[in-house]
C-alpha positions as CSV (number, residue, x, y, z in Angstrom):
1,X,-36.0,56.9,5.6
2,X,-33.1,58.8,4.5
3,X,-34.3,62.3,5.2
4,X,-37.7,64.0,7.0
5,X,-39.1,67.8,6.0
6,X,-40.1,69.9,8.5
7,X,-42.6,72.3,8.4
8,X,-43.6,75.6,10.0
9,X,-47.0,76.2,9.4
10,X,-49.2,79.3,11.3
11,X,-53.1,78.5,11.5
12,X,-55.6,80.5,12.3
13,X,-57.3,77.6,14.4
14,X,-59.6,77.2,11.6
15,X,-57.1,73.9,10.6
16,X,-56.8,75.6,6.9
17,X,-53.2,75.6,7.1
18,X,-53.3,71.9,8.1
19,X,-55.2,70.5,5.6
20,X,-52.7,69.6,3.6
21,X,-51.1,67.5,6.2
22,X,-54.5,66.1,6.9
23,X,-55.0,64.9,3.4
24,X,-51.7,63.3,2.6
25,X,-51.7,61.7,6.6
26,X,-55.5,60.7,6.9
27,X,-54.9,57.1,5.4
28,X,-52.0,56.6,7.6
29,X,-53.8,58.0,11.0
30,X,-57.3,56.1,10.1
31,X,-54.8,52.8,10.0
32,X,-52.9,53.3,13.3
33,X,-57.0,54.5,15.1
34,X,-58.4,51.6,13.6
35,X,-55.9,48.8,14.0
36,X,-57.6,46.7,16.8
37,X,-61.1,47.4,14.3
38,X,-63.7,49.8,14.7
39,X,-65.5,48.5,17.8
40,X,-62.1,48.9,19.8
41,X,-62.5,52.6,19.5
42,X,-64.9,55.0,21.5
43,X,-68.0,56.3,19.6
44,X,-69.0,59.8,18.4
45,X,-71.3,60.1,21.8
46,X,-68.5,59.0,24.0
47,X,-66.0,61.1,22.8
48,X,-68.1,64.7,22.5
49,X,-69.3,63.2,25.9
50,X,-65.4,62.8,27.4
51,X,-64.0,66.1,25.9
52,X,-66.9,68.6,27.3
53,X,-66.5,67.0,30.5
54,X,-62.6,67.1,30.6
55,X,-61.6,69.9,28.9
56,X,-64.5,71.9,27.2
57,X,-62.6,75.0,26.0
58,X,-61.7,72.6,23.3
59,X,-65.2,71.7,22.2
60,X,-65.2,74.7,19.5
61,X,-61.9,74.1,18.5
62,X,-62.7,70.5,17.7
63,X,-65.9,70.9,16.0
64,X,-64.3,73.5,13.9
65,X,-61.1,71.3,12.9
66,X,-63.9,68.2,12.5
67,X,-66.1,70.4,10.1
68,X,-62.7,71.4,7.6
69,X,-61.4,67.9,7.5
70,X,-64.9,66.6,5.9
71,X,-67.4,66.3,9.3
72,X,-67.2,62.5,9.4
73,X,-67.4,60.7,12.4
74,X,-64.4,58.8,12.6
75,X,-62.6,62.4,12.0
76,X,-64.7,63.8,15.0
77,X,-63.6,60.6,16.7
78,X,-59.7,60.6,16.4
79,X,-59.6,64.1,16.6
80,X,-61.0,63.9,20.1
81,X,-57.9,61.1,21.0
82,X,-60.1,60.1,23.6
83,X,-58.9,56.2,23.9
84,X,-56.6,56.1,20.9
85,X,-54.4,52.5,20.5
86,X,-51.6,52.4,22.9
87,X,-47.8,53.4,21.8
88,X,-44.4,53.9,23.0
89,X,-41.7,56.5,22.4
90,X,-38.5,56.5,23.9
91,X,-37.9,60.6,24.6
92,X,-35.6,62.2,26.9
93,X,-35.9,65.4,28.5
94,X,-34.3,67.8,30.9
95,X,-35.1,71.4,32.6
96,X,-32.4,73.6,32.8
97,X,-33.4,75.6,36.6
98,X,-30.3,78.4,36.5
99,X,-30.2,81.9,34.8
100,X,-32.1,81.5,31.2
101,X,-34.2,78.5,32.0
102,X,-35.3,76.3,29.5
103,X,-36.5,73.3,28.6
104,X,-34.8,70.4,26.8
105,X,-35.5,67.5,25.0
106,X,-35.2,64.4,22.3
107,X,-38.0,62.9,20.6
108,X,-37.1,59.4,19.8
109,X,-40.0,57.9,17.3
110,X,-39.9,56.3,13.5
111,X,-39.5,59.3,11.6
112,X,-41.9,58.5,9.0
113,X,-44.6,58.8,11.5
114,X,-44.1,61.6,13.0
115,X,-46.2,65.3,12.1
116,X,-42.9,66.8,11.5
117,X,-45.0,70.1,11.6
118,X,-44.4,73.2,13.8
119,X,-47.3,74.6,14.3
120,X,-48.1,78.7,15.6
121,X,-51.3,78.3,16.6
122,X,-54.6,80.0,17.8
123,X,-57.6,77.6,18.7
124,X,-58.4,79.6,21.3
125,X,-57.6,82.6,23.1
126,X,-53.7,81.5,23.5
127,X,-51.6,82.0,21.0
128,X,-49.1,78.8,20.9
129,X,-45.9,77.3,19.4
130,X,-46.0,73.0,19.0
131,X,-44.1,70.3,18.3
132,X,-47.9,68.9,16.9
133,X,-48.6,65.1,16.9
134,X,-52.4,63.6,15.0
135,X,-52.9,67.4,13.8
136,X,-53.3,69.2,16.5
137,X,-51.9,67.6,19.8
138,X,-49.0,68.7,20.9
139,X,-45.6,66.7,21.8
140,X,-43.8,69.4,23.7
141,X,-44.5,73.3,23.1
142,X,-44.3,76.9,24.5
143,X,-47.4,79.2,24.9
144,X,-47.7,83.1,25.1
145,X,-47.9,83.1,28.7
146,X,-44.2,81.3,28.6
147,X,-45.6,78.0,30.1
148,X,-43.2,75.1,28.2
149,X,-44.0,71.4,28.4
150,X,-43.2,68.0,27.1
151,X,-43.6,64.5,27.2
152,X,-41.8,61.6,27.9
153,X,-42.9,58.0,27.6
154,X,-43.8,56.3,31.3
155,X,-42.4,52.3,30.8
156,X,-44.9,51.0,32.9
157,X,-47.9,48.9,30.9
158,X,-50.6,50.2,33.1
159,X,-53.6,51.0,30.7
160,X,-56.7,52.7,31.3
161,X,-60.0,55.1,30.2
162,X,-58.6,58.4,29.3
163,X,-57.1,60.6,26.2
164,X,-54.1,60.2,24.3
165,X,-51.2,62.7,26.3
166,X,-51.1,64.9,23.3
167,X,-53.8,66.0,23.7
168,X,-53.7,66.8,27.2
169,X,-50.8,68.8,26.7
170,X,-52.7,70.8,24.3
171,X,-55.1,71.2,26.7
172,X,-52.5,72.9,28.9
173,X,-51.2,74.8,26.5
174,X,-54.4,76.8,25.8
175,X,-55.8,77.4,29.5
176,X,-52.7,77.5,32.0
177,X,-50.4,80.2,32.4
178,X,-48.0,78.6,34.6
179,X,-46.6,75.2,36.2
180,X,-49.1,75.1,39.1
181,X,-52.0,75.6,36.7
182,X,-50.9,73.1,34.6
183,X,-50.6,70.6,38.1
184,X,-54.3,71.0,38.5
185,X,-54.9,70.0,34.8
186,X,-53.1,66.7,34.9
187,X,-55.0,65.8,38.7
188,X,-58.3,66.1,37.0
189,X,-57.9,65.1,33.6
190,X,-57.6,61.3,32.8
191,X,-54.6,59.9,30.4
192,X,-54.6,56.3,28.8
193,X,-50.8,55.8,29.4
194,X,-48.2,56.4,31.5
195,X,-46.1,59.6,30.8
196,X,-43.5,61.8,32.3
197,X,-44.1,65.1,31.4
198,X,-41.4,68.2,31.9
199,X,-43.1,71.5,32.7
200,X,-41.5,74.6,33.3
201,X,-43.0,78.4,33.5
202,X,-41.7,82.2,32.6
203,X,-41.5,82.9,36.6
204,X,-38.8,79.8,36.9
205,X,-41.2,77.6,38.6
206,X,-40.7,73.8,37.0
207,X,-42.2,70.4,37.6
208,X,-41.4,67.2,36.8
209,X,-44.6,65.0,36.7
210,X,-45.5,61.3,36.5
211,X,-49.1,60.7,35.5
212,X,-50.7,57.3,34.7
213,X,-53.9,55.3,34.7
214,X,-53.4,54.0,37.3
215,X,-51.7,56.3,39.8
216,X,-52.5,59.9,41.1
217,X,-49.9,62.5,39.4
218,X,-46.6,62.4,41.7
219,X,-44.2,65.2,41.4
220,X,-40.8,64.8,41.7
221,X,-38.2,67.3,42.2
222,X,-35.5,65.8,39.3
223,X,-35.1,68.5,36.5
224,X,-35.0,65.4,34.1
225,X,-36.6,62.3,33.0
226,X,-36.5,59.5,30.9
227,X,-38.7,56.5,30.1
228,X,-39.6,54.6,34.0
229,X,-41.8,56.0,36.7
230,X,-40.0,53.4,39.4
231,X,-37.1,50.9,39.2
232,X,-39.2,48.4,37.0
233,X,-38.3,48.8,33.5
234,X,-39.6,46.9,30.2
235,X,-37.0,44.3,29.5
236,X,-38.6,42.8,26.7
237,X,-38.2,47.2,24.9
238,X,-34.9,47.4,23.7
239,X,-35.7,50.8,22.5
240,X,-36.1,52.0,26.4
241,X,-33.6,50.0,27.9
242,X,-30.9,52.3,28.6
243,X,-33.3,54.7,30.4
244,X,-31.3,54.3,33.3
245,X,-27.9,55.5,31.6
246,X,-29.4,58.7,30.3
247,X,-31.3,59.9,33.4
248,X,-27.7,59.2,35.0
249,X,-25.9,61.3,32.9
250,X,-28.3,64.1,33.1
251,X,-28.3,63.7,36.6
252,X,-24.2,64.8,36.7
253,X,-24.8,67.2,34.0
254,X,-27.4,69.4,35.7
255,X,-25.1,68.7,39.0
256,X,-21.9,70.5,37.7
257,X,-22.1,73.7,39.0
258,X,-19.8,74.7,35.9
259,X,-22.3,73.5,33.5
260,X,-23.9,75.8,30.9
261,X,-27.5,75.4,29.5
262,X,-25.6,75.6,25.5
263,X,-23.5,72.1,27.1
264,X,-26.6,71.0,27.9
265,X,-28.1,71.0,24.8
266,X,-25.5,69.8,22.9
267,X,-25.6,66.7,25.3
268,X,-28.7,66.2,23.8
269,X,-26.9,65.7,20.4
270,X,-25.0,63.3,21.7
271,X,-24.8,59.4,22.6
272,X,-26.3,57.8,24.6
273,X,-29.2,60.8,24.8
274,X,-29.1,61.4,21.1
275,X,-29.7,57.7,19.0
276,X,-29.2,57.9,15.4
277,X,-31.9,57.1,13.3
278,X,-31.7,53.3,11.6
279,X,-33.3,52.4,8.4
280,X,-36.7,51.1,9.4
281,X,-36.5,51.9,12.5
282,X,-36.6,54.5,15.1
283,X,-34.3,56.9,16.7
284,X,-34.0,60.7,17.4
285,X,-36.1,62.8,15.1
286,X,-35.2,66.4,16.8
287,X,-33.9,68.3,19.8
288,X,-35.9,71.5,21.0
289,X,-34.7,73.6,23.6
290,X,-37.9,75.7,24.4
291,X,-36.7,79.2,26.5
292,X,-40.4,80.6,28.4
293,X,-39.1,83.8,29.0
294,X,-39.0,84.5,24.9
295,X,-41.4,82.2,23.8
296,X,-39.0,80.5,21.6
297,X,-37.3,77.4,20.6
298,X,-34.9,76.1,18.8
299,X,-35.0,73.1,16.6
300,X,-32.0,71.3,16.6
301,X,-29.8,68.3,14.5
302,X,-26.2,67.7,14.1
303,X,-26.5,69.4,11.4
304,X,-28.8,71.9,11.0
305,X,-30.5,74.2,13.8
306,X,-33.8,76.4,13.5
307,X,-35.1,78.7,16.1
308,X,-38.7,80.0,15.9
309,X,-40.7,82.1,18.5
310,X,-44.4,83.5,18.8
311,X,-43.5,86.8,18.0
312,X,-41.2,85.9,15.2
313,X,-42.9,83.6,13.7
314,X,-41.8,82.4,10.1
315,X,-43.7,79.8,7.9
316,X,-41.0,77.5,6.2
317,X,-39.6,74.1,5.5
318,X,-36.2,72.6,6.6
319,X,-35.1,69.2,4.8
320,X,-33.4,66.9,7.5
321,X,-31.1,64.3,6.1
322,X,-30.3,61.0,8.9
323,X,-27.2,59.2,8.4
């Protein structure tokens, strides 16, 4: 893939403005949900069952975006991403803690699987601004309240019973106003793979969170993460090997005390952080640099830039070319 289109789309949370995407991804999501067959995945009971336990303030949300992509089960069923199949991205991310904070970060994924959509949303109460992933999750985001987060593969192979993260995050995105509500979400709310998750609020207060399976959430006070929640990487994933060599370099970035939060985004533009796209392959498919005290973020390649808030909020496409 030579080039992606992005797309800034505002819906009203009836999912109108996402049918569209729905229609031209539905083969494509229905393949990855149902690789392992049918009777791998959850049924309709079990998911309905999972979300109004978990997180019920989604419950109308999901019926409604169910109902406008055609009411079938297995829509019902991956829209839920209670249990989806297991997979890996390779994403780096930073909080900048200083005057203007804001959170930074890669997404590293094949870029022919990815939403590509930016998505000003209302599926609740909340009004909120989304990197989106399998319609509606979210991969990293800002809501009205100023409450940024993203997320950040784990490494580890622990599996278990719980929802896809983007989900989760969409979760938090809709019901917490700051970093120590959003704490309480991830304690109670069970994920199906590791992740590291960056979360940082309008009043300055920032987390960095490791939640798995397997493990009660542990916070750790490192304005950064990559892809490893201990010393134990995956040696047999070249795509997360150098893990190590960009949580280093982060680490002495957010340590100069000369450092600025603009040389800490272009960092993220840059090797090792930033890994171009290969044919086939995967690599970085944006930067965003989310600021909670606007709202906002700004989309970002070394090329091209695009900032975007809540407030001022404009519908559009942006090609991306990849060398």
């Amino acid at each position: 893939m030579n080039g992606l289109t992005f797309r800034a789309v505002k819906d009203d949370g009836s999912g109108s403005s996402l049918l569209s995407l729905f229609e031209a991804r539905w083969s494509n999501y229905l393949r990855w949900y149902l690789q392992d067959g049918d009777a791998t995945r959850p049924n309709y009971l079990a998911c309905a069952r999972s979300l109004e336990q978990h997180m019920p303030e989604l419950v109308p949300a999901w019926e409604r975006l169910t109902e406008r992509f055609g009411g079938t089960d297995l829509v019902a069923r991956f829209l839920s991403l209670w249990q989806p199949p297991p997979f890996v991205s390779g994403c780096t991310q930073a909080l900048w803690t200083r005057d203007r904070p804001a959170l930074v970060r890669n997404y590293d994924f094949p870029p022919e699987l990815c939403d590509a959509v930016l998505l000003h949303g209302r599926f609740t109460a909340m009004t909120t601004l989304s990197m989106s992933d399998c319609l509606w999750g979210v991969l990293d985001g800002v809501n009205q309240e100023g409450l940024c987060v993203s997320l950040a593969f784990g490494g580890r192979r622990a599996e278990g019973e719980g929802f896809g993260i983007a989900i989760v995050l969409r979760y938090i995105l809709e019901t917490c106003a700051n970093a120590k509500d959003a704490l309480k979400v991830l304690k109670r709310v069970p994920v199906h793979l590791p992740y590291n998750l960056a979360i940082l609020d309008r009043g300055g207060d920032w987390l960095t969170v490791f939640i798995s399976p397997d493990r009660e959430p542990e916070v750790r006070r490192e304005p950064y993460s990559a892809n490893r929640q201990d010393s134990n990487l995956r040696p047999d994933d070249p795509r997360i090997s150098d893990t190590v060599r960009r949580e280093a370099l982060l680490e002495n970035v957010i340590g100069n005390p000369n450092e600025t939060l603009e040389h800490l985004s272009d960092r993220f533009l840059q090797a090792p952080i930033y890994r171009p796209v290969k044919k086939g392959d995967w690599g970085t498919v944006y930067t965003a640099c989310y600021r909670p005290a606007e709202a906002s973020v700004d989309l970002r390649w070394p090329r091209a830039s695009w900032r975007q808030s809540i407030a001022a909020f404009e519908p559009g496409e942006r090609v991306v070319t990849y060398s």
